[in-house]
Backbone bond lengths (Angstrom), bond angles and torsions (degrees), N, CA, C in turn:
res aa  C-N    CA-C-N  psi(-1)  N-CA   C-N-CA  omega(-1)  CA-C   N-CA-C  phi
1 X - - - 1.446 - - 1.527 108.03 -
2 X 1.026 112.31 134.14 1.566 116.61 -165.66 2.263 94.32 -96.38
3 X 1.109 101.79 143.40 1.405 101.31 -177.70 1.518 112.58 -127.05
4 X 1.614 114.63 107.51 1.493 119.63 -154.04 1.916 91.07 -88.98
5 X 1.474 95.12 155.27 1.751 104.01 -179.85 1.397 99.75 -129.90
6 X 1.214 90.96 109.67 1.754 101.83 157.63 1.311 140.43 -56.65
7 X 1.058 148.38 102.77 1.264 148.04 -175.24 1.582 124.03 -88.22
8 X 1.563 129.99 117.15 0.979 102.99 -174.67 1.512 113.78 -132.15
9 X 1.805 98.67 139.73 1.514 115.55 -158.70 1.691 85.57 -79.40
10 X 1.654 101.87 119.88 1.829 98.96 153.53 1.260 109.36 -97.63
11 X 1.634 123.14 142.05 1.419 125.19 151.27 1.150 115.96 -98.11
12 X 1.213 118.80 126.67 1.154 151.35 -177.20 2.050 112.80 -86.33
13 X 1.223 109.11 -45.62 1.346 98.79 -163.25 2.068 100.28 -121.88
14 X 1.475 91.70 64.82 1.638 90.75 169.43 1.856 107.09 -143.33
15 X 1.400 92.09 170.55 0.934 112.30 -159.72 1.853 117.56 -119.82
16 X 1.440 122.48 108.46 1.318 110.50 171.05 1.845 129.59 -71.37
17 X 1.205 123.57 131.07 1.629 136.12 178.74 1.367 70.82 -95.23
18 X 1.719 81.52 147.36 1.664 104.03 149.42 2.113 88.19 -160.23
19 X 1.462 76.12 143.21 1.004 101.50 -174.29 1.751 123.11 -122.45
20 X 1.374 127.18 132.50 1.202 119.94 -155.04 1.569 107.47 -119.68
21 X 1.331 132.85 63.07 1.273 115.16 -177.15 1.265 115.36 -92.37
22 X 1.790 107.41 -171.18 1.532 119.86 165.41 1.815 107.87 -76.14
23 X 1.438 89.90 148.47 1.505 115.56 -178.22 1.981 91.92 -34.57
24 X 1.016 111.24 157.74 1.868 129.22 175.30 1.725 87.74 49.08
25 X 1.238 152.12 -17.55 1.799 97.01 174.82 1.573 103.85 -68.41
26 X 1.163 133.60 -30.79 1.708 122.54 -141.77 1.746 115.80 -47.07
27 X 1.747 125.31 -16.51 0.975 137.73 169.85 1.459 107.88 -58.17
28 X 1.371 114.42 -57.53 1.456 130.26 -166.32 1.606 107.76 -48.45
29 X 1.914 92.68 -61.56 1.662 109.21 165.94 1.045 135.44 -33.14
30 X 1.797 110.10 -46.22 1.300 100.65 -170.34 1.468 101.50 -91.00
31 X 1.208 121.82 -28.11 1.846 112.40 175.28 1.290 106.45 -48.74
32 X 0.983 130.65 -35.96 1.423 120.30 -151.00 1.575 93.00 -93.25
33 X 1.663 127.45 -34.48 1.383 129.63 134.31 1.128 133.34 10.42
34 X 1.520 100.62 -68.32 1.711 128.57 -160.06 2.028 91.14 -98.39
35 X 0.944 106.85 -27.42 1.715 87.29 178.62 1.304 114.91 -89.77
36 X 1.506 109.81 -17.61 1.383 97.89 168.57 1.868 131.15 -81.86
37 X 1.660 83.18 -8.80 2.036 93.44 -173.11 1.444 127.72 149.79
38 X 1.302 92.22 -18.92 1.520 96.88 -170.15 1.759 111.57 -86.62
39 X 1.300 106.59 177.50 1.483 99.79 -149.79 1.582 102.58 -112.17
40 X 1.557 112.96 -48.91 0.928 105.16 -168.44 1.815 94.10 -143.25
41 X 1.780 117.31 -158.35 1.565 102.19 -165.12 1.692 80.67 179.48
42 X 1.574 103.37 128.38 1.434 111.20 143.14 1.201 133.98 -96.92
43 X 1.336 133.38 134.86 2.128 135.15 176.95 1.047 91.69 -109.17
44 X 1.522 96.18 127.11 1.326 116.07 151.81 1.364 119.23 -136.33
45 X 2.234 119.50 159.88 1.100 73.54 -148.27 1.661 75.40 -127.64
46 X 1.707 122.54 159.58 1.395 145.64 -149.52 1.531 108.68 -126.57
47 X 1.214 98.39 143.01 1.830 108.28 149.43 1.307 116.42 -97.92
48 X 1.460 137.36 144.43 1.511 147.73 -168.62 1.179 98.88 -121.19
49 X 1.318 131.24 136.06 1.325 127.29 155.09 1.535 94.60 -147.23
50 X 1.411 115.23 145.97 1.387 156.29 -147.69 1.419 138.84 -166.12
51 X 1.356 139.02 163.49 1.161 110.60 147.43 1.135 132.76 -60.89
52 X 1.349 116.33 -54.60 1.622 115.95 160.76 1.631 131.63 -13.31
53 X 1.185 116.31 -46.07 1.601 136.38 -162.55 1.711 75.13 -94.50
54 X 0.898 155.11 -76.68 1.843 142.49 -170.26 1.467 114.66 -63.51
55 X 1.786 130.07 -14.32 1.267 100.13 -176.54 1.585 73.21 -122.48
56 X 1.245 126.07 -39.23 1.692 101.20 -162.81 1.177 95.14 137.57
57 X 1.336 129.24 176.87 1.587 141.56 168.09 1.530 94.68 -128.64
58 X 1.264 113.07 101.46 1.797 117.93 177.01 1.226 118.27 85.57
59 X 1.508 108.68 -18.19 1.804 113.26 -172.42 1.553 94.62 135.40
60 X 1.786 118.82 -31.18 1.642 99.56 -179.10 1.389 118.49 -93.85
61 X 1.551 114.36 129.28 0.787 130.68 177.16 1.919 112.76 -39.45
62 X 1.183 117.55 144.78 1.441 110.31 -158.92 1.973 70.31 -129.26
63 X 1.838 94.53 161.14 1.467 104.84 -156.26 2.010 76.80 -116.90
64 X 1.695 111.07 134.85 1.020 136.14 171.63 1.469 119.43 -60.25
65 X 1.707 114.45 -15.35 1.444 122.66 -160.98 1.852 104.13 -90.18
66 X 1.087 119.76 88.00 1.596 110.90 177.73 1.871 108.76 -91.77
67 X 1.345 96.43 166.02 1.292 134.75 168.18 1.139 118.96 -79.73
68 X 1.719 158.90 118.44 1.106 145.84 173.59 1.769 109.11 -102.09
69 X 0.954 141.41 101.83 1.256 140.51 172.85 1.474 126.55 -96.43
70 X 1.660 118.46 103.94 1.460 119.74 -165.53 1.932 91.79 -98.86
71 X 1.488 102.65 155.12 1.503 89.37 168.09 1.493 88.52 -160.95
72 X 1.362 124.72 122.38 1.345 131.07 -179.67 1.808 111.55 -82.72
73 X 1.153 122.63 118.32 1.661 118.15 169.49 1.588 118.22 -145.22
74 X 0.928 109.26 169.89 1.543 123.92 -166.69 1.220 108.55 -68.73
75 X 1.130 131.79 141.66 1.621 140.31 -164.57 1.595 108.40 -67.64
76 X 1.301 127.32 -30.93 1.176 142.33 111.64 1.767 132.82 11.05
77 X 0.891 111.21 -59.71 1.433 141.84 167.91 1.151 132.15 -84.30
78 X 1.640 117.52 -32.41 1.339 125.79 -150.23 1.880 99.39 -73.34
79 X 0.940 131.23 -56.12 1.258 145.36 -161.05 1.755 91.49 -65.39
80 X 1.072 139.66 -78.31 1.264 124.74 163.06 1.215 145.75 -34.11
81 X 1.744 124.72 -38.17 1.068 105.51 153.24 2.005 114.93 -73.91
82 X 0.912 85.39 -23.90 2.023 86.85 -177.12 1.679 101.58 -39.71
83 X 1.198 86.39 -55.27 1.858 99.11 -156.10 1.893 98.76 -74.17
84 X 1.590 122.19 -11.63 1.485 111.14 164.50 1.646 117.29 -79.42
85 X 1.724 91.79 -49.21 1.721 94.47 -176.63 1.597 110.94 -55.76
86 X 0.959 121.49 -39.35 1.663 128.34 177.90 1.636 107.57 -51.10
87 X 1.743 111.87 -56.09 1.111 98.35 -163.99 2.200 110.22 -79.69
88 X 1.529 99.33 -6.96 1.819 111.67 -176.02 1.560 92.61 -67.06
89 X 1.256 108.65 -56.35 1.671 127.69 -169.85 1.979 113.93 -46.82
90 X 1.723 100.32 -19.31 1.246 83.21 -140.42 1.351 163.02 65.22
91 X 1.332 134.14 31.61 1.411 128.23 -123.41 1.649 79.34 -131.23
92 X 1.290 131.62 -1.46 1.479 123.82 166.10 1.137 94.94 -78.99
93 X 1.583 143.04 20.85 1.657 123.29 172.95 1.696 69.62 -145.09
94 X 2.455 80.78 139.10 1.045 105.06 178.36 1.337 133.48 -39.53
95 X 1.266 128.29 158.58 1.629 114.10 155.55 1.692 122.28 70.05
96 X 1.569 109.95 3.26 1.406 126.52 156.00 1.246 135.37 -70.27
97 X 1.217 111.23 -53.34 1.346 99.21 170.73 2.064 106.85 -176.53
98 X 0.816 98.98 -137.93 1.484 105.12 170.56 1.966 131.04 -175.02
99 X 0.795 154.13 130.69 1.531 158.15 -128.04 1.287 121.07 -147.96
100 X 1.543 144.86 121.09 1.409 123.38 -146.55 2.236 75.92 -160.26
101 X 1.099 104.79 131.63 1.926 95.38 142.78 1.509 109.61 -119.25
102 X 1.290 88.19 173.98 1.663 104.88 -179.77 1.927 102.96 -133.92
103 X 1.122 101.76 152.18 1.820 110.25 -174.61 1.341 81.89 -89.01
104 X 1.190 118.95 139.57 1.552 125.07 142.38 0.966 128.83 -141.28
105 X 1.638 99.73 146.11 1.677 124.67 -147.21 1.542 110.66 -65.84
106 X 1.205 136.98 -60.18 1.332 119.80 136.64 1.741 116.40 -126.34
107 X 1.426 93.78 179.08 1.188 94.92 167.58 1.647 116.58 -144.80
108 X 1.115 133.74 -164.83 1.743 118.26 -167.95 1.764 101.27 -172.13
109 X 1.513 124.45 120.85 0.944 151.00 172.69 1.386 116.14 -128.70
110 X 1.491 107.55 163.93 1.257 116.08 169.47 1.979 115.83 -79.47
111 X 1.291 123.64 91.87 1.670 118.47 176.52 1.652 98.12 -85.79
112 X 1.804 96.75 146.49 1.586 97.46 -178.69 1.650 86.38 -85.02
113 X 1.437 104.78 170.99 1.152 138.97 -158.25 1.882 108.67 -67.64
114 X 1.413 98.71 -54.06 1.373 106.33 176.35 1.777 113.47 -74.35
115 X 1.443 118.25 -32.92 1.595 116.03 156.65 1.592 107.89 -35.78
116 X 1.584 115.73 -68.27 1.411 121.69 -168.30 1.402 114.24 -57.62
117 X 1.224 113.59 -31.94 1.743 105.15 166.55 0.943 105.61 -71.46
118 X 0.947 128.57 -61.09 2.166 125.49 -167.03 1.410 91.07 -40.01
119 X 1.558 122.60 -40.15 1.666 112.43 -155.90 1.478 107.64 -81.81
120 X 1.433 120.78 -21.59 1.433 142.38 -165.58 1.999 95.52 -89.38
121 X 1.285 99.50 -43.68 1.063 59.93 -179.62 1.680 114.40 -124.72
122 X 1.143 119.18 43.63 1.586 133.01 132.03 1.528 119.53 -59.99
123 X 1.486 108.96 -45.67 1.793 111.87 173.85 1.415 101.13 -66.51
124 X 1.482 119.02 -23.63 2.090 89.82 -167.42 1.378 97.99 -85.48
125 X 1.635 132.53 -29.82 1.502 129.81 154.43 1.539 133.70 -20.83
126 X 1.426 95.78 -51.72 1.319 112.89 -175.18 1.659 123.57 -67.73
């Protein structure tokens, strides 16, 4: 019987986006996501309620149905993709949406093998 060993990569130095838009941008978001670096992206999808969603933003009625967009990246990264998804999202005009990260302490995925060298050995460079 052959006995397989798991190995497991912790990251240590990343950072979760989450991103809160209206129903249909989250496509827009995450492209603009992916050109800045990031790798991959969860949607999920929300109800909003606010003042906004009861009086309106200006008089237009704003739609309760949001987008949740998580996207995990390297601390490294974070400030660049932040500052694309924000500007894809729109979220400098009222009543769009809203954008928050969090540091986290680690986290753990599957990296292919030849990724982890490239990454191993960028750190012995450094």
């Amino acid at each position: 019987m052959k006995t397989v060993r798991h190995q497991m990569v912790v990251l240590t130095d990343v950072s979760l986006i989450t991103c809160i838009v209206q129903r249909g941008m989250a496509d827009k978001v995450i492209k603009a996501a992916y050109r800045a670096g990031a790798q991959g992206a969860t949607v999920s999808f929300a109800r909003g309620m606010g003042v906004r969603e009861r009086l309106g933003v200006l008089g237009v009625a704003v739609n309760v149905e949001k987008e949740v967009i998580r996207i995990v990246v390297s601390s490294e990264q974070v400030d660049r993709v932040f500052d694309a998804m924000y500007l894809a999202g729109q979220l400098d005009t009222p009543g769009m949406g809203i954008m928050y990260t969090n540091r986290l302490e680690k986290a753990a995925t599957y990296i292919p093998p030849e990724l982890m060298q490239r990454i191993e050995e960028k750190n012995a460079t450094v």
